[in-house]
Every structure is written in structure tokens, then in C-alpha cells.
C-alpha positions as a printed NumPy array, in Angstrom:
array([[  1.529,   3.433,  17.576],
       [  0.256,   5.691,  14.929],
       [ -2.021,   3.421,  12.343],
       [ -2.76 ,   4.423,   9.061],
       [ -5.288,   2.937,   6.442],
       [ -4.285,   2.691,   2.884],
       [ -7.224,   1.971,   0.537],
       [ -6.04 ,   1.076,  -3.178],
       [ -8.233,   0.995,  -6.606],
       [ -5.526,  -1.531,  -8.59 ],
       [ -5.736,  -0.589, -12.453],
       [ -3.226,  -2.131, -15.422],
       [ -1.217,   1.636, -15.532],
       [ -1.621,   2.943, -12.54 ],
       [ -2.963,   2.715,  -8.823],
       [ -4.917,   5.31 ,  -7.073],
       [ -3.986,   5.29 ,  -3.394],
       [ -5.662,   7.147,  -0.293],
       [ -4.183,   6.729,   3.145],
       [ -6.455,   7.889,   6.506],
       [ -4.764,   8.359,   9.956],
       [ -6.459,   6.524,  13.039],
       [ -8.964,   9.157,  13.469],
       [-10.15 ,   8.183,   9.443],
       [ -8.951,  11.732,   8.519],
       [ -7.571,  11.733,   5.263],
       [ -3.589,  12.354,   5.11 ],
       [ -2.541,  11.57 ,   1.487],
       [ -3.673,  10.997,  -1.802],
       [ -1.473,   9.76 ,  -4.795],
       [ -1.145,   8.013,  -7.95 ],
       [  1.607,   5.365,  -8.64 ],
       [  2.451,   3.15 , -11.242],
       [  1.185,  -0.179, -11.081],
       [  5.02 ,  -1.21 , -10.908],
       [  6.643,  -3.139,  -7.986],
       [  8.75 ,  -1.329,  -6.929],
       [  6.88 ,   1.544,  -7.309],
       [  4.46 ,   0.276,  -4.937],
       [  7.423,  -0.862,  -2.309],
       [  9.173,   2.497,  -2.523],
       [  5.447,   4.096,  -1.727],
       [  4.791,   1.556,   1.338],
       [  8.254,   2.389,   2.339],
       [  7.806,   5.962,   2.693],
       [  5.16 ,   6.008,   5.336],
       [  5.48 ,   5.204,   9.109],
       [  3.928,   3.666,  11.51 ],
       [  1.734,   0.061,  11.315],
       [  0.061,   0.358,   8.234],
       [ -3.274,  -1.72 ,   7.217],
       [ -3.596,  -2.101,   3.369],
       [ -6.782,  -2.679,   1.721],
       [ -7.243,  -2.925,  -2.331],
       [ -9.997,  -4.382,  -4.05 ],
       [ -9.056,  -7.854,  -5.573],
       [ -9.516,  -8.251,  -9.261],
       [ -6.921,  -9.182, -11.891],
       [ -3.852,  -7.158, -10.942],
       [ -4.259,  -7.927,  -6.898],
       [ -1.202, -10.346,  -7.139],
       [  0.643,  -7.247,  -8.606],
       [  0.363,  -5.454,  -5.141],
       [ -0.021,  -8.889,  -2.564],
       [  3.366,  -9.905,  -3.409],
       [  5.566,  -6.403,  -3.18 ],
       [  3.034,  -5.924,   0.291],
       [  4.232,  -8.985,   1.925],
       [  7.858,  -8.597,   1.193],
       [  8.662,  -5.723,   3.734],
       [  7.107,  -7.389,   6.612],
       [  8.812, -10.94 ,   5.909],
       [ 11.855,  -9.135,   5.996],
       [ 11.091,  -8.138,   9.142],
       [ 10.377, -11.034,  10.802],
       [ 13.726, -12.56 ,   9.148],
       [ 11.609, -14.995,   6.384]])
């Protein structure tokens, strides 16, 4: 299955997101709003199993939240 790692630095306007393949080469870079689904539509777009990092502070419930929902659905929650 082709894994990638997304890394995200959470700010109040906007979130800076890096994703790395398996190998840890770097395969995108982008900046989203800090918006749900903003950050849905983004998680959406890539393929693959997909391991999410983000450093927790005061918006972490602003990503958690939209992160979980995709792979509830999934399971039929």
C-alpha cells in the first residue's frame, strides 16, 4: 500500500502542510485554510493510507475532528 506522512503546523488562518512518501521523500507542500472543509477536501485528495501528524496546541480540535470523519465513514460509524 503506498503510505504517506502528512506533518501539519496548525495556525488560526491557515495550516502549513508537508506530505513525505514511504521512502520520507518529500511529495507535496501546501497551504490551506484552517477551515474544515478545507482540510477534508485536502485529506480527500491524496491516496493511499495516510498517517497525520500536527502539533497539538489550541486549534488541534480544528483538524482532529474533520481527520476522523473520513475514516468513520469508512468503517460505517
Amino acid at each position: 500500500m503506498d503510505t504517506k506522512y502528512i506533518g501539519m503546523d496548525v495556525h488560526k488562518e491557515a495550516i502549513a502542510i508537508a506530505v513525505l512518501n514511504a521512502a520520507g521523500k518529500l511529495v507535496m507542500e501546501s497551504i490551506i485554510e484552517t477551515k474544515a472543509n478545507t482540510i477534508l477536501e485536502f485529506l480527500k485528495g491524496l491516496r493511499g493510507e495516510l498517517q497525520l501528524t500536527f502539533e497539538e496546541g489550541t486549534w488541534a480540535s480544528l483538524v482532529v475532528r474533520p481527520a476522523e470523519a473520513p475514516r468513520e465513514e469508512n468503517r460505517g460509524v
